[in-house]
GUVEX-826866 format. One record per residue (C-alpha): residue number from 1; residue in one letter; x, y, z. Coordinates in Angstrom, 1 decimal, m for minus. Layout:
N
{n NUM res a u X v Y w Z}
...
// end
This chain:
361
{n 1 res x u 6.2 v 69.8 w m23.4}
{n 2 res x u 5.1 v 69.2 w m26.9}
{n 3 res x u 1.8 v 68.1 w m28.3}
{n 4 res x u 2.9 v 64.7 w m29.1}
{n 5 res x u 3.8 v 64.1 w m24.9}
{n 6 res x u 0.4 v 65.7 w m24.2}
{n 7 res x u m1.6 v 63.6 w m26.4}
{n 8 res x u 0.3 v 60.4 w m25.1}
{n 9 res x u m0.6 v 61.4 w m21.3}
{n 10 res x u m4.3 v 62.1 w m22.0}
{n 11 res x u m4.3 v 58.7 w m24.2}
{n 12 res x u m2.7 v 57.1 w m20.7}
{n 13 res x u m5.2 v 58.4 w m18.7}
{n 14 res x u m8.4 v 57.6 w m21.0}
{n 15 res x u m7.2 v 54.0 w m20.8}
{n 16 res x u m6.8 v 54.0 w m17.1}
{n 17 res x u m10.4 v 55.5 w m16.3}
{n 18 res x u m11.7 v 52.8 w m19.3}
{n 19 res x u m10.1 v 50.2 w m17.0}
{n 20 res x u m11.3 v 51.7 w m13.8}
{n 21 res x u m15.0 v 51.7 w m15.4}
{n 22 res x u m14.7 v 48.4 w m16.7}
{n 23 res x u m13.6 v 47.1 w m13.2}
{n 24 res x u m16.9 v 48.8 w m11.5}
{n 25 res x u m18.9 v 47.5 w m14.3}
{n 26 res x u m18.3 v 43.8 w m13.6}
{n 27 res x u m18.5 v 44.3 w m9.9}
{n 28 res x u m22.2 v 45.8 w m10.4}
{n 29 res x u m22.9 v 42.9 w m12.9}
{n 30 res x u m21.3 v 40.1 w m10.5}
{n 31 res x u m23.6 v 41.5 w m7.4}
{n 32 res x u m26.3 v 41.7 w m9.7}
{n 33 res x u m26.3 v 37.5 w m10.7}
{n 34 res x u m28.4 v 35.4 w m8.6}
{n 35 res x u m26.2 v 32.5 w m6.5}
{n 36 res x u m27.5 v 29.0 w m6.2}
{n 37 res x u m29.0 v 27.7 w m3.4}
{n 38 res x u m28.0 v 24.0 w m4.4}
{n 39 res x u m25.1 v 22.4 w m2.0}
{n 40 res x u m23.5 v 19.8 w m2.5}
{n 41 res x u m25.2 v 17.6 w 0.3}
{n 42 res x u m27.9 v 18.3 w m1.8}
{n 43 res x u m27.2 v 15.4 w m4.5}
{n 44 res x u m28.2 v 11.6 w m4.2}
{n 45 res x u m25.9 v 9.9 w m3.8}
{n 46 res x u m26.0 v 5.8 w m3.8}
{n 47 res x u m24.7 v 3.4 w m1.2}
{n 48 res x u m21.0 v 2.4 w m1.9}
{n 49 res x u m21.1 v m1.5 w m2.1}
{n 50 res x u m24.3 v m0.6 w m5.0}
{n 51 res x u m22.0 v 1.4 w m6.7}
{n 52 res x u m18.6 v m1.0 w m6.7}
{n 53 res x u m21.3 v m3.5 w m7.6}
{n 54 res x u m21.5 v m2.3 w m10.6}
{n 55 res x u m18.2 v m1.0 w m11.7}
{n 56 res x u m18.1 v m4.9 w m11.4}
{n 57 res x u m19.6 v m5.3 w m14.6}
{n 58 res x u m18.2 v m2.5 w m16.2}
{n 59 res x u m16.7 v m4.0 w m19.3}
{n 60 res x u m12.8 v m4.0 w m19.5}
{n 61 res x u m11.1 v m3.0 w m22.9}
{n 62 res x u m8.3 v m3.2 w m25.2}
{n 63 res x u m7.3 v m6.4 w m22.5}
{n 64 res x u m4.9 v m8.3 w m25.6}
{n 65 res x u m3.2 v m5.2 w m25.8}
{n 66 res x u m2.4 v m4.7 w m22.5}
{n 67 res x u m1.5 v m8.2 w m22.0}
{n 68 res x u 0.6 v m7.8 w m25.2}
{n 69 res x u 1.9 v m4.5 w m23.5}
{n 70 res x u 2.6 v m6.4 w m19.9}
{n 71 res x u 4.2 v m9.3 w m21.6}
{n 72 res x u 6.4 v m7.2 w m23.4}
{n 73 res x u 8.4 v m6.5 w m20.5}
{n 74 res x u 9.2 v m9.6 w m19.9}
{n 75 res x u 12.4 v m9.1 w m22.0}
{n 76 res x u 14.2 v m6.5 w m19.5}
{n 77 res x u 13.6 v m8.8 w m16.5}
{n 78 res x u 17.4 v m9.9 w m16.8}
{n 79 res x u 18.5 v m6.0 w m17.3}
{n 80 res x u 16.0 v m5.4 w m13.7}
{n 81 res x u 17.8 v m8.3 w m11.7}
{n 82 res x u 21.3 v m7.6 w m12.7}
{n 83 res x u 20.3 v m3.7 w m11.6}
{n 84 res x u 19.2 v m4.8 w m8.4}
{n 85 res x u 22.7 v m7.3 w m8.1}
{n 86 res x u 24.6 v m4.2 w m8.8}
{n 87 res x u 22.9 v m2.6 w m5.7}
{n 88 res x u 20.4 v m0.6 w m7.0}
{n 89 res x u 16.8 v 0.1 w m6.1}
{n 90 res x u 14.2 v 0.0 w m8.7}
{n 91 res x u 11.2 v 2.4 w m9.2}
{n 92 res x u 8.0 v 1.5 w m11.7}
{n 93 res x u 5.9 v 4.5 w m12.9}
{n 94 res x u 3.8 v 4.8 w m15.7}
{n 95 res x u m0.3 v 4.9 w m16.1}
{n 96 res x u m1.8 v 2.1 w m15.0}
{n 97 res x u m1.5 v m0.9 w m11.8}
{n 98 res x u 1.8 v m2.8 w m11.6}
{n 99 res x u 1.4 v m4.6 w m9.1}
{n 100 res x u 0.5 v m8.0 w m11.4}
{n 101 res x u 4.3 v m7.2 w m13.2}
{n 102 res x u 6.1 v m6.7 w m10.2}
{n 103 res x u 4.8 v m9.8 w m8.9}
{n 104 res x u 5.2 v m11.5 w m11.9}
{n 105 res x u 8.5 v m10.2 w m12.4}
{n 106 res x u 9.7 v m11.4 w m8.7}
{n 107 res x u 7.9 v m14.9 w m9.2}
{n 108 res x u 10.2 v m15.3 w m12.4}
{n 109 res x u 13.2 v m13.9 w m11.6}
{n 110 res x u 13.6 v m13.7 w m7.9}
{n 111 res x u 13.0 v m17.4 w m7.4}
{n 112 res x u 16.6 v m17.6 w m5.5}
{n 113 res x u 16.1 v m14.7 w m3.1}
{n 114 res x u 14.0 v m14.3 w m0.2}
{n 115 res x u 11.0 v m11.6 w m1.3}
{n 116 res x u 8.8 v m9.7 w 1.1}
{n 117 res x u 5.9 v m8.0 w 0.4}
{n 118 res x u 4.8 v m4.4 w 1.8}
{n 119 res x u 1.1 v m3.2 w 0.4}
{n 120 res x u 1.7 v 0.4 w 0.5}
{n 121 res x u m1.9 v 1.2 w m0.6}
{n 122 res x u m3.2 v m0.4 w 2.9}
{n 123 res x u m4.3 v 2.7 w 5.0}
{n 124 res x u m2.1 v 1.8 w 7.8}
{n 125 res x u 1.2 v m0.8 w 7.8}
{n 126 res x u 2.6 v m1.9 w 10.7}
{n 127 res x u 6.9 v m1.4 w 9.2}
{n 128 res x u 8.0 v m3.0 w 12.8}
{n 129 res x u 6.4 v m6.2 w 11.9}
{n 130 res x u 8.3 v m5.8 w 8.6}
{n 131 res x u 11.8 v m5.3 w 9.6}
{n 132 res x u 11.3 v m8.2 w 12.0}
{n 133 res x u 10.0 v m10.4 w 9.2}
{n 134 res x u 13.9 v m9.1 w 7.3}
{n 135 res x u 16.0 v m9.3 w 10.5}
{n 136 res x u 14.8 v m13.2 w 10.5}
{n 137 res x u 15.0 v m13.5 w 7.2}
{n 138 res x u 18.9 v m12.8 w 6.9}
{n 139 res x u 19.7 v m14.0 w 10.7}
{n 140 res x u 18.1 v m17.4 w 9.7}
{n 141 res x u 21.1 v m17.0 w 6.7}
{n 142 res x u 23.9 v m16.8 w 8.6}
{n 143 res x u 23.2 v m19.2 w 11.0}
{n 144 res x u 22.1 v m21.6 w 7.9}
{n 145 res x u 25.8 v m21.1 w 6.5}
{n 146 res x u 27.8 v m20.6 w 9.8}
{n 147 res x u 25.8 v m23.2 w 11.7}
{n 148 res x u 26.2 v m20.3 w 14.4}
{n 149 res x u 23.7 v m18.4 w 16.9}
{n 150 res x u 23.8 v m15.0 w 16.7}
{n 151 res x u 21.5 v m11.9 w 17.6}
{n 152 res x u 17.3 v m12.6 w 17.2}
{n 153 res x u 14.8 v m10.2 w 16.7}
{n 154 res x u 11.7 v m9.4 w 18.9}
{n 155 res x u 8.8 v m7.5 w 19.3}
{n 156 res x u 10.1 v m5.7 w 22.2}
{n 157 res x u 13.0 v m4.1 w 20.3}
{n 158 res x u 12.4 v m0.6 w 18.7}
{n 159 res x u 12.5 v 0.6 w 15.1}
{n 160 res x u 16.1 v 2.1 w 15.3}
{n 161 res x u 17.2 v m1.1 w 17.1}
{n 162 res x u 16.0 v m3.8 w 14.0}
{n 163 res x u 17.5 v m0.9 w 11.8}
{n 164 res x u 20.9 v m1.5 w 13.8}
{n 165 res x u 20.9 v m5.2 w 13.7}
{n 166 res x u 19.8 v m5.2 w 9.8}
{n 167 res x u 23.1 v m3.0 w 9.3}
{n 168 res x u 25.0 v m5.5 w 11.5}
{n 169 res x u 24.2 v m8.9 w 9.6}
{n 170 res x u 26.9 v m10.3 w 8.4}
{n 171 res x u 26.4 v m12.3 w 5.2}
{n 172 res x u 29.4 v m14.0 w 3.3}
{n 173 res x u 28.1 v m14.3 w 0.3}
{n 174 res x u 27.8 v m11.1 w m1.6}
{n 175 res x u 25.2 v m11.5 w m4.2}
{n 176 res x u 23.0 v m12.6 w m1.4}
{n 177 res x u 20.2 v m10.3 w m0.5}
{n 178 res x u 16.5 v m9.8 w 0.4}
{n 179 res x u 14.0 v m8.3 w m1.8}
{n 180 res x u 11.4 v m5.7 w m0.2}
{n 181 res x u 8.6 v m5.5 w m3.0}
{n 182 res x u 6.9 v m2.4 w m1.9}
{n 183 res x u 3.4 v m1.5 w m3.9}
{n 184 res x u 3.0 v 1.9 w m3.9}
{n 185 res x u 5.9 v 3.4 w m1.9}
{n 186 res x u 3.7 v 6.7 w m2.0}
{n 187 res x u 0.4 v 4.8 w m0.6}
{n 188 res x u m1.6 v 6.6 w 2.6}
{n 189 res x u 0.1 v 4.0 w 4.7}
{n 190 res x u 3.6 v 5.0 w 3.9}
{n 191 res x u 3.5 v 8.5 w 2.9}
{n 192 res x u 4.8 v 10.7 w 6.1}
{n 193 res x u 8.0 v 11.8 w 6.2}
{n 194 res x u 9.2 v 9.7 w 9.1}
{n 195 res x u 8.6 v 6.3 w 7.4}
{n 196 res x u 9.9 v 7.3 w 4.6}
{n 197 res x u 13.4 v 8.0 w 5.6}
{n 198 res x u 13.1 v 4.9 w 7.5}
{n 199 res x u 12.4 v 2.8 w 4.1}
{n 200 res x u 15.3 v 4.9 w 2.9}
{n 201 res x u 17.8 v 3.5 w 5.7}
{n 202 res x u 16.1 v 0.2 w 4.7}
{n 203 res x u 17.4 v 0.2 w 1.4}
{n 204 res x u 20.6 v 1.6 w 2.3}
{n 205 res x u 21.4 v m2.0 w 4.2}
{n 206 res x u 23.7 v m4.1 w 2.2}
{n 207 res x u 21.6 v m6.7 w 1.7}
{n 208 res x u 18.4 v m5.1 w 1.2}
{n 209 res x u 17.0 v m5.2 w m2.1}
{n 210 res x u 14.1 v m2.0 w m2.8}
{n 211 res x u 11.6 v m3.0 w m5.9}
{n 212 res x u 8.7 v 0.3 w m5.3}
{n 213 res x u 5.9 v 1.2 w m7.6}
{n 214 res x u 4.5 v 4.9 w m7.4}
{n 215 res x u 1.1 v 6.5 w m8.9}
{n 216 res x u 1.1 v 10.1 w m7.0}
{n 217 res x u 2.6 v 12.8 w m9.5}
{n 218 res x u 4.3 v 14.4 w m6.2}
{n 219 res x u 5.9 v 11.3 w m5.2}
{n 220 res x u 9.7 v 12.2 w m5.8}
{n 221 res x u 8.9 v 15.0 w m3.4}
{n 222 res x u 9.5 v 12.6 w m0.5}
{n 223 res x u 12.8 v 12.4 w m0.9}
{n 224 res x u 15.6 v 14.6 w m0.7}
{n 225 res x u 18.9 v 13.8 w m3.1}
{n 226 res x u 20.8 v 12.0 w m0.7}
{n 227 res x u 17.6 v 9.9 w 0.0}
{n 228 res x u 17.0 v 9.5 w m3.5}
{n 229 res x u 20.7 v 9.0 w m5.1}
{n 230 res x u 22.7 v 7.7 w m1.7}
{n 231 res x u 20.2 v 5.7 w 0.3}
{n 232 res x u 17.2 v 4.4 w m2.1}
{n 233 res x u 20.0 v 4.8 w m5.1}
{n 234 res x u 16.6 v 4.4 w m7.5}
{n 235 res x u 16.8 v 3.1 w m11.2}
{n 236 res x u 13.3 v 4.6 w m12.7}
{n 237 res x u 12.2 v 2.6 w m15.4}
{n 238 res x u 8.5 v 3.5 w m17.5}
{n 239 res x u 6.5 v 1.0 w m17.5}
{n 240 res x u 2.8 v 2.1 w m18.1}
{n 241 res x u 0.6 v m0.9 w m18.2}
{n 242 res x u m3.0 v 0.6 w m18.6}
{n 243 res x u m4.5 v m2.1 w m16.0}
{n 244 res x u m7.2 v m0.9 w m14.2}
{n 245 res x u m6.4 v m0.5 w m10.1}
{n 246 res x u m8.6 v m2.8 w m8.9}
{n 247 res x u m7.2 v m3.9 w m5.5}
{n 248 res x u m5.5 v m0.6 w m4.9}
{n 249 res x u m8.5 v 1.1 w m5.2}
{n 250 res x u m10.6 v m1.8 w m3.3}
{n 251 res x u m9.3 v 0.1 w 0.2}
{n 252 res x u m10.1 v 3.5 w m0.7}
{n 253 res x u m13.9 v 5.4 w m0.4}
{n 254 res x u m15.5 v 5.9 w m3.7}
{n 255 res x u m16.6 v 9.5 w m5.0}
{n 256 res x u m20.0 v 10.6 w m4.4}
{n 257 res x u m21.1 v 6.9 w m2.4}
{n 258 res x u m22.2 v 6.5 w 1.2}
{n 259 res x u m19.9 v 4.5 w 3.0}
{n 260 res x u m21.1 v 0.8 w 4.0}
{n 261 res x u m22.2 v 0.3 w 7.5}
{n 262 res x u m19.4 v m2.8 w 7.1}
{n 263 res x u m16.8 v m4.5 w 5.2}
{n 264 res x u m18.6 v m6.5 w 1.8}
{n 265 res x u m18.4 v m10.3 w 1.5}
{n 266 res x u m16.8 v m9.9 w m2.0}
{n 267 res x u m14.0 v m7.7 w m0.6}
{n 268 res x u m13.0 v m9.9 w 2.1}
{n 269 res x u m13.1 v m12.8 w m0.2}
{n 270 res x u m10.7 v m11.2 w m2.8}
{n 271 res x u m8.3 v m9.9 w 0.2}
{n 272 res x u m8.2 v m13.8 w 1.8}
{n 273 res x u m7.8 v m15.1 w m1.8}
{n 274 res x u m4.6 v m13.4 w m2.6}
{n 275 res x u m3.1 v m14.7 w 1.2}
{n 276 res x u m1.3 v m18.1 w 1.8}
{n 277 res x u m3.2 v m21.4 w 2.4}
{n 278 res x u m1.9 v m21.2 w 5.8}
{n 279 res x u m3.4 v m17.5 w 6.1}
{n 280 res x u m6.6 v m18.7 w 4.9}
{n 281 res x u m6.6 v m21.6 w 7.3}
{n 282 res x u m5.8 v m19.0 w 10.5}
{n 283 res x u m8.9 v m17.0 w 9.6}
{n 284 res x u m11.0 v m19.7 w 9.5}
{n 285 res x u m10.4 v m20.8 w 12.6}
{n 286 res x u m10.9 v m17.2 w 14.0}
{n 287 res x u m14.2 v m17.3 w 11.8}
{n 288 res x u m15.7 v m20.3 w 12.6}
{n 289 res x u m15.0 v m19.7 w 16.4}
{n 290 res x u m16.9 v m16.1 w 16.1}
{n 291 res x u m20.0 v m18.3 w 14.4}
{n 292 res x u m20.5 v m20.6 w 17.5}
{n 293 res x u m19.5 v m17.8 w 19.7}
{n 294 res x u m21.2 v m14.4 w 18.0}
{n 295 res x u m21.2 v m12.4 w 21.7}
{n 296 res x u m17.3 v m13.3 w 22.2}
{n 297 res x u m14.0 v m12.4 w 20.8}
{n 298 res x u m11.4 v m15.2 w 20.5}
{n 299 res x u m8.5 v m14.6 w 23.0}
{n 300 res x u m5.4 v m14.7 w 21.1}
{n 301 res x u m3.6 v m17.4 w 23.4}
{n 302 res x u m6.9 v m19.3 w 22.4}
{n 303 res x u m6.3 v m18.8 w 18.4}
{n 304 res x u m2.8 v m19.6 w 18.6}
{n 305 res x u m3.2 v m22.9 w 20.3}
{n 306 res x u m5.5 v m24.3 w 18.1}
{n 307 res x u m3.4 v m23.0 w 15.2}
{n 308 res x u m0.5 v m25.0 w 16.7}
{n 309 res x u m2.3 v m28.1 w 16.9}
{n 310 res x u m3.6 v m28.1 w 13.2}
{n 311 res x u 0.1 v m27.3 w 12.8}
{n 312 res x u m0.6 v m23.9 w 10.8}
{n 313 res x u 1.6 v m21.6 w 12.5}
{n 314 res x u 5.0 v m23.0 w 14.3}
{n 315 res x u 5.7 v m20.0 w 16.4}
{n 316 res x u 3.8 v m16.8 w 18.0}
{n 317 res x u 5.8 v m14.7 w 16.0}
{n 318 res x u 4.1 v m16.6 w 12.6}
{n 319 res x u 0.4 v m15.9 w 13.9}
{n 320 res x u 1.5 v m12.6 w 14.6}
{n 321 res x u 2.6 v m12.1 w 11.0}
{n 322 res x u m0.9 v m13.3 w 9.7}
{n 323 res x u m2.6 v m11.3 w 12.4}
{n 324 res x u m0.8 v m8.0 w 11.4}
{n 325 res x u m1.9 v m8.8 w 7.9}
{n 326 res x u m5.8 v m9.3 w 8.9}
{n 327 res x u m5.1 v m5.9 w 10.3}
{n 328 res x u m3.8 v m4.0 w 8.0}
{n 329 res x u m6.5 v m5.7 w 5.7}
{n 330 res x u m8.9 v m4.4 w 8.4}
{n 331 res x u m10.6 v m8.2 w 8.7}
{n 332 res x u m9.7 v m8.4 w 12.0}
{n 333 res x u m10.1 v m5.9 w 14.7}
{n 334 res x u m8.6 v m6.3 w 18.4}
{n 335 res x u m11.1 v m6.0 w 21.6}
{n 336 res x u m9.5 v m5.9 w 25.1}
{n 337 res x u m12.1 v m8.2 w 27.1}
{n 338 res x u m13.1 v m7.5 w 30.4}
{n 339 res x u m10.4 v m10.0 w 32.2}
{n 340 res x u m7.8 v m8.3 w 29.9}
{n 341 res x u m7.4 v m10.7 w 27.6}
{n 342 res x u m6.9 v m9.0 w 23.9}
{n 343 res x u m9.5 v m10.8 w 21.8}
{n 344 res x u m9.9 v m11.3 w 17.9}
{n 345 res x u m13.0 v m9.9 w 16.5}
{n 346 res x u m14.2 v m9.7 w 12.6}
{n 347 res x u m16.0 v m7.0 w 11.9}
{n 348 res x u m18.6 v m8.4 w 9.9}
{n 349 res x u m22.4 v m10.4 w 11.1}
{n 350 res x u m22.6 v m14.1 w 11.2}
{n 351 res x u m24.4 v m14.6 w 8.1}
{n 352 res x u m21.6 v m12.3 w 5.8}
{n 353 res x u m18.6 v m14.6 w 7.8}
{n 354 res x u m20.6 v m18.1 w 6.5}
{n 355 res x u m20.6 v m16.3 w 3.1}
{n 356 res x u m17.1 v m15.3 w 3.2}
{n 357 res x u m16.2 v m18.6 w 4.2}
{n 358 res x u m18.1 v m20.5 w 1.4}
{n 359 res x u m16.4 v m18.1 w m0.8}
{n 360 res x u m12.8 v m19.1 w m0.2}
{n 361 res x u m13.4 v m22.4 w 0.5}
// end
């Protein structure tokens, strides 16, 4: 062995035991550091409805060049439609809310189709109710252009069963179809696996139409290729907007707020606001019923027939429809009474409901 290797071995092993004193070193210091005693229950935190209070008044900017932003894509609304007549599904991503341009977007262009709406950032949505909602939808079209009876949906069939009968719906003209809006695809209320492939056989029906928005970076995980390429068959289009997530994020707890004890006037009045006349006109009949009766839920055989006879629903399957929305906007909650009856209940005192009432009125 020649000097040269001996040197290079001693240099090797002066750098090792410089390593190995430099590790014991730190450890010593580390130990040697004083840890906090603060925890993180430690902090004050304020009450939740002070704190959306004021993100209230928070002042909004650059709003004419988002409107200028939104506005612009007005101009691909044609391109979006024919997509969707070609039998694709499309998928908006980008920074910001879209849920004012898809609805924009299907109030423009969509005006001869049949649109349903799934809020994805609910934390819980009840799908059966949707595909029942679609199975009527299309059976109602045949039998408006055949003048024929065929197969009805009901609450008592399952999942896979509406599936089947969506698949089965014959409908003779070809560019017919039903649009499913569905805000945020990748919401709490949608995300498990399970619903997800069954939004993906969905939109694998003929005439199913998918318009999605996502937010969650992960979101494409959901899906597998056939999922994504064979069944959803998604056209991905960018469309930041910059708006500011205001009803998605009215259902979700805030960072570093207590929770309120119960549901704010102001939320409830914004939820109610953005439902149907007819909506509005069911809840305050279940409201004003709570008022003179603050000890009792209303029984739901009770609600309906006072809906019928102020003619606001025509069927038990259209109070259902509002009733599952009350629910997934969690204004309504369901008590089973000590007869057995299931009775309404909203979970907020007498003096919020008067408020909420005044509000929407």
């Amino acid at each position: 062995m020649n000097d040269n290797e001996n040197w290079e071995e001693e240099e090797e092993e002066e750098e090792d035991l410089e390593f190995s004193r430099n590790y014991f070193l730190a450890k010593e210091l580390t130990s040697s550091v004083k840890k906090s005693k603060h925890k993180i229950t430690d902090i004050d935190v304020v009450d939740e409805q002070e704190l959306r209070e004021a993100s209230l008044h928070i002042q909004p900017k650059h709003e004419k060049e988002i409107a200028v932003l939104i506005d612009s894509y007005a101009a691909v609304y044609p391109e979006w439609l024919l997509s969707l007549r070609c039998g694709f599904a499309l998928l908006m991503y980008g920074f910001g809310s879209k849920k004012a341009l898809i609805e924009d977007f299907a109030s423009k262009t969509l005006t001869e189709y049949s649109v349903v709406v799934i809020n994805g950032y609910l934390q819980t949505i009840n799908l059966k109710q949707v595909l029942i909602a679609l199975a009527e939808l299309l059976c109602d079209q045949v039998k408006a252009k055949r003048k024929v009876s065929g197969r009805q949906p009901s609450s008592t069939q399952s999942i896979e069963d509406l599936l089947t009968l969506l698949y089965e719906v014959e409908v003779e003209d070809s560019d017919s179809f039903v649009c499913v809006v569905i805000h945020n695809i990748d919401g709490p209320g949608l995300r498990d696996s399970e619903t997800q492939q069954y939004l993906a056989r969905l939109a694998s029906c003929t005439h199913i139409r998918i318009v999605a928005s996502i937010d969650h970076v992960n979101a494409p995980l959901f899906w597998d290729k056939n999922m994504a390429h064979t069944q959803f068959n998604w056209c991905w289009h960018h469309v930041p907007t910059f708006s500011p997530y205001k009803i998605e994020g009215m259902f979700y707890p805030l960072i570093l707020a207590h929770g309120s004890a119960s549901q704010s006037v102001k939320t409830a009045a914004i939820v109610l606001q953005s439902l149907t006349p007819n909506a509005q006109s069911v809840f305050k009949v279940l409201a004003e019923y709570q008022i003179s009766h603050p000890d009792e839920g209303m029984p739901i055989s009770d609600l309906y027939s006072v809906c019928r006879e102020r003619f606001l629903v025509s069927s038990q399957v259209t109070l259902n429809s509002h009733l599952t929305e009350f629910k997934d906007h969690e204004l309504v909650k369901t008590k089973r009474h000590s007869d057995g009856q299931d009775c309404l209940h909203i979970p907020l005192t007498t003096e919020a409901l008067q408020k909420v009432l005044l509000e929407i009125s």
